[in-house]
N, C-alpha and C positions, 0 to 999 in steps of 0.2 A: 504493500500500500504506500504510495506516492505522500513522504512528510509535507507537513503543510505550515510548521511552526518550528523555531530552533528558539529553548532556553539555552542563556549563556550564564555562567559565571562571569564574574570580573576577572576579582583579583587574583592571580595566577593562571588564567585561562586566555582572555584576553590582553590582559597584563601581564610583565614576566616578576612584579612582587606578590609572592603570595598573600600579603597584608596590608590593605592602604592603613589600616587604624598604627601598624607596628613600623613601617614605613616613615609616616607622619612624628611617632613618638619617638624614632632614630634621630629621625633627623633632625628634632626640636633640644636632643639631649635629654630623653622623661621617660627613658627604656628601663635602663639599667636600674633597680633599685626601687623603679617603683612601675608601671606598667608592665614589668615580666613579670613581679609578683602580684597582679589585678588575673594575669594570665595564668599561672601559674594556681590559683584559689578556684580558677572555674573549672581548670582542667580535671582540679583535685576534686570537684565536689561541693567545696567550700560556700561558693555561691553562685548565684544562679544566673543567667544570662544577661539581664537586665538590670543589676547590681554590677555584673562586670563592665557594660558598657557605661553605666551612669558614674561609675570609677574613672574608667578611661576620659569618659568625657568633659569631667570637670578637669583633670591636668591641663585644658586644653581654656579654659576660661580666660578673658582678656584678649586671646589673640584676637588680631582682624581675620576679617574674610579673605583678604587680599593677599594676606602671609601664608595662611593656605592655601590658598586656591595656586600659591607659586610653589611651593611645597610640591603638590599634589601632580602638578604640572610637569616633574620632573622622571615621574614616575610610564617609563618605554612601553609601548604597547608590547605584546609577542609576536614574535617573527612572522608573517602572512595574515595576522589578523584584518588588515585593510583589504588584503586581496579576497581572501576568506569571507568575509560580510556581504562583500560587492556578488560575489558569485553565488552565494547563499539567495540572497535578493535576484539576480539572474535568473536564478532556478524556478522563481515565482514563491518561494518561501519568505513567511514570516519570521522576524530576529524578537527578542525580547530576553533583557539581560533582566536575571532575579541574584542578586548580591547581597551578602552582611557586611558587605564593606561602605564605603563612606561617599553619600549622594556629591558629594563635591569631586569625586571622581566619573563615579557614573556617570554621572550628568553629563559630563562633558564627553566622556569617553562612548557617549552616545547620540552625542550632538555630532561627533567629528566623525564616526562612523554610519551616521545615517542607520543608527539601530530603532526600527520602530516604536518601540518601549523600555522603558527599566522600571526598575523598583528595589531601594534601598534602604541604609539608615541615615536619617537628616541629623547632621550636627546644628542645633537653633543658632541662631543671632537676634542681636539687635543693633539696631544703625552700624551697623559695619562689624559688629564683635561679635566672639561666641559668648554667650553666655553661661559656658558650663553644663549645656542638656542637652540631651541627645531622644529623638523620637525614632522610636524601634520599628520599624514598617517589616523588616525580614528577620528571622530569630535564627539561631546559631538550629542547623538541622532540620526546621520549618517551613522549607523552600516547597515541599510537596503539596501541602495544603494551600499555598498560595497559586500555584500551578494549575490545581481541582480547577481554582475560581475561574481562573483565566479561561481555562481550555472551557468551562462550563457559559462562560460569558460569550467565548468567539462558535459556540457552538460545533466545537473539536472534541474528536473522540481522544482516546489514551494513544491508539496508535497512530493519529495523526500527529503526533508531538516528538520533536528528538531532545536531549537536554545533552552539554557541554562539559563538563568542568573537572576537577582536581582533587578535592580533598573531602574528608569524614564532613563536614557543612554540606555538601551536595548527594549525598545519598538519600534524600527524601524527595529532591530532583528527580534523582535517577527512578527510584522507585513509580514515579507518577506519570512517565512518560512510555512509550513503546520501544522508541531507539535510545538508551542511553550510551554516548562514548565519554571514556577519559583520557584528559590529556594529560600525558605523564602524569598518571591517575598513583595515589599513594595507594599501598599494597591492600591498605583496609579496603578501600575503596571496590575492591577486583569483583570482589562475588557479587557488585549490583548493576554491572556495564555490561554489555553485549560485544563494546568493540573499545580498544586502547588505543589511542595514537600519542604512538613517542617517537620525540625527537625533539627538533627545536624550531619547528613551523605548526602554525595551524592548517596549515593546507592538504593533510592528511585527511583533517578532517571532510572535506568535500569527494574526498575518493568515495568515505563509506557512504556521504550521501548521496550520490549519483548512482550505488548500487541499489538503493531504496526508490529510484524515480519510476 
């Protein structure tokens, strides 16, 4: 059956960091010492998704918009991703990125790509600053449930849908869709993809779609 919709990850998929939130807090100097261990408390158990991002996102209070969004900016697409979208879109297929990484990337990373939709987590502002909050639109492993919505809204079945991406956050992706591939997919990852593409282009990935046309 001929896909008619591609979920994407961001970060690491599209992107070659796997973390714009860890990315951002490298490069601000807010890694070490106190953002590894915000990270380090969720992986444990300690707390819960939404405690870990409202953590992360007050380190971040005071900045401007503008210091991010040059930050964020710095951050390289993956190799064939521009070709990848274009030919995705060629195909007559729908794009739509679902990310837990950070709408100040997305956004853009979908403005420049001409990706039909996204959906992320907003870092707030006001008049040009962060204010320290962050609004949760996609939850760490929740990407499936938001997938339901979509595919139930565009009037798509499950095997009309292929999903994209890289790590334990996208296995409820994979789950909700018909063709799920990983890209240099982490080993947990394995037992919920149908198809791997490694290496260091996303352009693999149009091979296995043009076997599904």
């Amino acid at each position: 059956m001929p896909i008619k919709i591609v979920f994407l990850d961001c970060d690491g998929t599209l992107t070659k960091e796997r973390s714009s939130w860890e990315f951002l807090h490298r490069r601000l100097g807010l890694w070490s010492n106190h953002a590894d261990m915000y990270q380090r408390l969720f992986r444990e158990g300690e707390i819960d998704y939404h405690e870990f991002c409202r953590r992360d996102a007050l380190l971040w209070r005071g900045l401007s918009v503008a210091d991010v969004m040059s930050v964020v900016r710095e951050i390289p697409y993956q190799d064939g991703a521009r070709e990848s979208i274009r030919s995705i879109k060629d195909m007559g297929i729908s794009t739509f990125i679902v990310s837990t990484g950070l709408s100040a990337l997305v956004d853009l990373v979908k403005s420049d790509l001409f990706i039909d939709g996204a959906v992320s987590n907003d870092l707030l502002s006001k008049d040009g600053v962060l204010t320290g909050e962050v609004k949760i639109n996609v939850e760490y492993d929740k990407k499936g449930s938001l997938i339901d919505a979509l595919l139930g809204q565009k009037g798509f079945a499950r095997e009309d849908a292929c999903a994209v991406g890289d790590g334990e956050g996208d296995v409820g992706m994979f789950r909700a869709v018909g063709l799920p591939i990983g890209f240099n997919p982490r080993e947990s990852v394995l037992p919920h993809i149908k198809h791997a593409c490694c290496g260091r282009s996303l352009r693999g990935v149009i091979d296995i779609l043009r076997g599904y046309g």
